[in-house]
C-alpha positions in Angstrom: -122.6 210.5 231.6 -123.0 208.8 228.5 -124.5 209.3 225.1 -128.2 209.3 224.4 -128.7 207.1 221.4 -131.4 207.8 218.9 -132.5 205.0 216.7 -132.2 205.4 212.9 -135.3 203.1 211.2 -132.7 200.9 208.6 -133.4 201.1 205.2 -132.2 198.8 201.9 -131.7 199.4 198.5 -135.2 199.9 197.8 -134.4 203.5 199.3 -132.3 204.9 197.3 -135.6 205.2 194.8 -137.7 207.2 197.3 -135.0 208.9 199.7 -135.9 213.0 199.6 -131.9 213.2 199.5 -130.1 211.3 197.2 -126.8 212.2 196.1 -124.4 209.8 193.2 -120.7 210.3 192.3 -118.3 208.6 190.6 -114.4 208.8 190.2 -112.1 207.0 187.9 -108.5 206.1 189.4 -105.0 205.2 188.3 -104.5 202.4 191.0 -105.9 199.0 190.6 -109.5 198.3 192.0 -107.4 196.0 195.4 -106.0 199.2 196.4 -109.2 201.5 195.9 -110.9 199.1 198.0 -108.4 199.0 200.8 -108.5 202.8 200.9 -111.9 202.5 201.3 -112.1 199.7 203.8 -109.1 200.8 205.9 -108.5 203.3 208.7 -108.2 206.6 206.9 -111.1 207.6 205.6 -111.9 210.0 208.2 -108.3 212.1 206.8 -110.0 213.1 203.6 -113.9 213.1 204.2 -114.9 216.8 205.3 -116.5 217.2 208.6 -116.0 212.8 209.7 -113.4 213.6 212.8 -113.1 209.8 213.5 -114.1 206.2 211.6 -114.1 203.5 214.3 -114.6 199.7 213.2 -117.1 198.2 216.0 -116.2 194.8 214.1 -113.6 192.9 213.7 -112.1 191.7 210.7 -112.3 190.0 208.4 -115.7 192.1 207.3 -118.2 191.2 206.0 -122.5 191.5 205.8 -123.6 192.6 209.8 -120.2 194.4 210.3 -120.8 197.6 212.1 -118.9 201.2 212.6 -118.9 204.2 214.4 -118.7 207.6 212.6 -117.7 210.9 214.6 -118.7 213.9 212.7 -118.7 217.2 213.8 -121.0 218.8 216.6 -120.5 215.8 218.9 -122.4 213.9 216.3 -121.8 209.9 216.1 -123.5 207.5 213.6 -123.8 204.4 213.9 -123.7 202.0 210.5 -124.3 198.1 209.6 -123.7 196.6 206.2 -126.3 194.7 204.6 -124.1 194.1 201.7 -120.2 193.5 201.8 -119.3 191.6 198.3 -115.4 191.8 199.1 -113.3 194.1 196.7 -116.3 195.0 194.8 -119.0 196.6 196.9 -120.1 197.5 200.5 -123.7 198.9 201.6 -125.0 200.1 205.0 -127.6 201.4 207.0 -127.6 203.8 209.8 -128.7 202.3 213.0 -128.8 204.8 215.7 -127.0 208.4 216.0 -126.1 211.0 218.9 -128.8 213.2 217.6 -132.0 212.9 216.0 -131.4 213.8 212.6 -132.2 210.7 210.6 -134.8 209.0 210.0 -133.4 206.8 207.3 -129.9 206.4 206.0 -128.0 204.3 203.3 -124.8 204.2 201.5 -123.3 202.3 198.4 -120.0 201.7 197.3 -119.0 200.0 194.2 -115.0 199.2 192.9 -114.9 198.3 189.7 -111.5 197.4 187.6 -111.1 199.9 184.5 -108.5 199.6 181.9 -106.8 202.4 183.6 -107.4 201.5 187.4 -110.5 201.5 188.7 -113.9 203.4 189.4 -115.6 204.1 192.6 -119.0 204.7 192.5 -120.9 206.2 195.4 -124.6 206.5 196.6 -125.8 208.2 199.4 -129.6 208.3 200.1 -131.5 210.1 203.4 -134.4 211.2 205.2 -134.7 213.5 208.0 -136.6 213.7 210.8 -138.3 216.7 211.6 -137.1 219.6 212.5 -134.1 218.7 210.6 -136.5 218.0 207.5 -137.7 221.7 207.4 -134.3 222.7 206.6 -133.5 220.0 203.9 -132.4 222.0 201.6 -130.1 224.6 203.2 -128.5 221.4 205.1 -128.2 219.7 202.0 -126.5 222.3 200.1 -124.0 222.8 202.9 -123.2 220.1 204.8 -124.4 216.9 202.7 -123.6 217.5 199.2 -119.8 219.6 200.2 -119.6 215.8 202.6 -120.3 213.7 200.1 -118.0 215.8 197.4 -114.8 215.8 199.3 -115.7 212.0 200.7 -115.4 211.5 196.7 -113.0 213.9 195.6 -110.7 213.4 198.0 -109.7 209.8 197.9 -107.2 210.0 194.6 -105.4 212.6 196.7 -105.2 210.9 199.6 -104.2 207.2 197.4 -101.7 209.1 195.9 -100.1 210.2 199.0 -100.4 206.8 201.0 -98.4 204.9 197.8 
């Protein structure tokens, strides 16, 4: 039998200015800004996020604005993302289309590479809304599962650059 698909209403930057969650990090890196951004456009991103079992590209390359993914988290939970944005080597933004449960009502993610004079910077924003019953328990998921996700989804890329060199 297959998956039941819930549809996840697509949102755009304006979003990230009213989401209920909203969540920003940065990290500066040693590598040059062409190899931050093919870490974070490549096949591994699922080793170093907590809780993402799987990343699946649903589009071929080369990518670019309407290329969509699959995300497997845990719980037998599957997103599925399209990018409104894709400025090559600089920045990438989706949406979340549909998921394997009914959790979202909106979702939307930004990534920026920038060159530094010591590497580069990524900058991340994540911004959501849940539907309910999942809103009702905003803040307990939030403290545990999206803000610990979105840490080690930041966190954890300088270790894993520096051990794919």
């Amino acid at each position: 039998m297959g998956m039941r698909w819930y549809p996840v209403e697509e949102a755009d930057d304006s979003f990230f200015a009213t989401a209920p969650l909203y969540h920003a990090r940065s990290v500066e890196l040693p590598y040059p800004a062409e190899e931050t951004w093919a870490a974070l456009t490549g096949e591994g991103v699922s080793s170093w996020t907590k809780g993402m079992k799987r990343l699946t590209w649903t589009s071929p390359r080369p990518h670019g604005v309407g290329t969509t993914r699959e995300i497997e988290l845990g719980g037998d939970f599957v997103l599925r993302e399209r990018f409104f944005r894709w400025e090559e080597g600089r920045r990438k933004t989706f949406t979340a289309v549909e998921g394997t449960k009914n959790i979202f009502r909106h979702l939307v993610e930004d990534y920026v590479v920038e060159p530094t004079d010591g590497g580069s910077r990524f900058s991340w924003r994540w911004a959501a809304e849940l539907n309910r019953p999942w809103s009702y328990l905003q803040g307990p998921l939030d403290r545990w599962m999206f803000a610990p996700t979105g840490r080690s989804h930041i966190d954890g890329l300088p270790v894993y650059m520096a051990a794919h060199r």
